[in-house]
N, C-alpha and C positions, 0 to 999 in steps of 0.2 A: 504494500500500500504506500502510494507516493504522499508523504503529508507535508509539503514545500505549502508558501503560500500561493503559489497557482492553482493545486490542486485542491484549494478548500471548495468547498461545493455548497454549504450551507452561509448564509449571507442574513443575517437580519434584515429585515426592511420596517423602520418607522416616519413617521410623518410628524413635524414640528410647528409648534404657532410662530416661534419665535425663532427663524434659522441661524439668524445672526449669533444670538446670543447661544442657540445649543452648539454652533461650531465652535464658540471659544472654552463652553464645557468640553467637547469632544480634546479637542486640540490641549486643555489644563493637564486630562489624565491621561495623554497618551496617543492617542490616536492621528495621524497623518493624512492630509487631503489625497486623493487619488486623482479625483474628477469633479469637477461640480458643474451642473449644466444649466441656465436660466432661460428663462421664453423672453421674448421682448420687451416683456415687463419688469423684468428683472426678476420673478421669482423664481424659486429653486424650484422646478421640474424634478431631477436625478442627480442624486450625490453620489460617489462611492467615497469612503473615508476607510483609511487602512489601519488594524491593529498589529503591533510589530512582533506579534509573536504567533503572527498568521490570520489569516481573514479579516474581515472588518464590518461594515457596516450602510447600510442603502438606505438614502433618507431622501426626502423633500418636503415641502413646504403644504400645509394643511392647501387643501383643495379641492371645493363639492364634488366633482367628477373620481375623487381616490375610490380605490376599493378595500383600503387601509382601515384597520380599526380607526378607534377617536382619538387623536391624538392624547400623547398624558395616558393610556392605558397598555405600551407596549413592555414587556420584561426580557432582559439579555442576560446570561451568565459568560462574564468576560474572563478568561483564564490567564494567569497571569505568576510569574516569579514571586514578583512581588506586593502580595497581594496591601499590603497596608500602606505602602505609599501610594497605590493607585485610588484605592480607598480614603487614603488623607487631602488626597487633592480632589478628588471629587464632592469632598466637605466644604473644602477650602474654595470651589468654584460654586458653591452654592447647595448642593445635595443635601436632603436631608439624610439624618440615620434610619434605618429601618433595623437592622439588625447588628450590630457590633460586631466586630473583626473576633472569633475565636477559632481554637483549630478544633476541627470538626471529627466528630467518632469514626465516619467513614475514610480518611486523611485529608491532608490538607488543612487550609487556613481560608476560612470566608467571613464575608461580611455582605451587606445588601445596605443601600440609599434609596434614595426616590431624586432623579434628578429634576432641576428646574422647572420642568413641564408636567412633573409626574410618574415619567414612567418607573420602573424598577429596575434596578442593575446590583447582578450579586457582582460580587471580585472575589475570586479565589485562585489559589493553588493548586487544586484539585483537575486533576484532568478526568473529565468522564471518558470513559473505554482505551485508557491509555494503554491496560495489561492487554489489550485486540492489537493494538498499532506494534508490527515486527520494527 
């Protein structure tokens, strides 16, 4: 199994009220622009934003035509080394706590926010199906 980040296959897609300000969330903890595409109006159409430890994220701008849940209601588990300073800056960019950084009975080290718009983001160390990846 190839697990580079070309090969990720799974991509979150949310939708933001406020783009501006969730790219500078995106951009506090981590995350790298890839692409951002706007319509003549200048709203965000198609994001891709990268996380550096593979995959990333597909976002644009709240829009009656989406077939996106409601904005404010999407949840991501973002896997990560380190999981508490990704976690301290997504504090530090605004996030609320939802559940405090502890290491967890099944391993690893998690915590979960609500970022600025609401949705949910755990961070953790825990890689789901990592004993499958040769």
């Amino acid at each position: 199994m190839n697990t580079d980040a070309a090969a990720v296959r799974l991509w979150p897609a949310m939708q933001f009220r406020d783009v501006d300000a969730m790219t500078a969330w995106l951009r506090a903890i981590g995350f790298t622009e890839h692409a951002t595409h706007r319509d003549e109006a200048g709203t965000v159409v198609h994001a891709e934003w990268l996380w550096p430890g593979g995959g990333g994220l597909m976002f644009g701008a709240v829009r009656p035509e989406s077939p996106l849940q409601p904005a404010g209601s999407g949840a991501v588990y973002l896997v990560t080394d380190d999981p508490d300073s990704v976690f301290d800056a997504a504090v530090a960019g605004g996030a609320s706590i939802e559940r405090a950084m502890v290491d967890q009975d099944y391993g690893g080290r998690g915590g979960s926010v609500r970022d600025p718009e609401g949705n949910h983001w755990s961070f953790g160390s825990y890689q789901p199906g990592a004993e499958a990846i040769p």
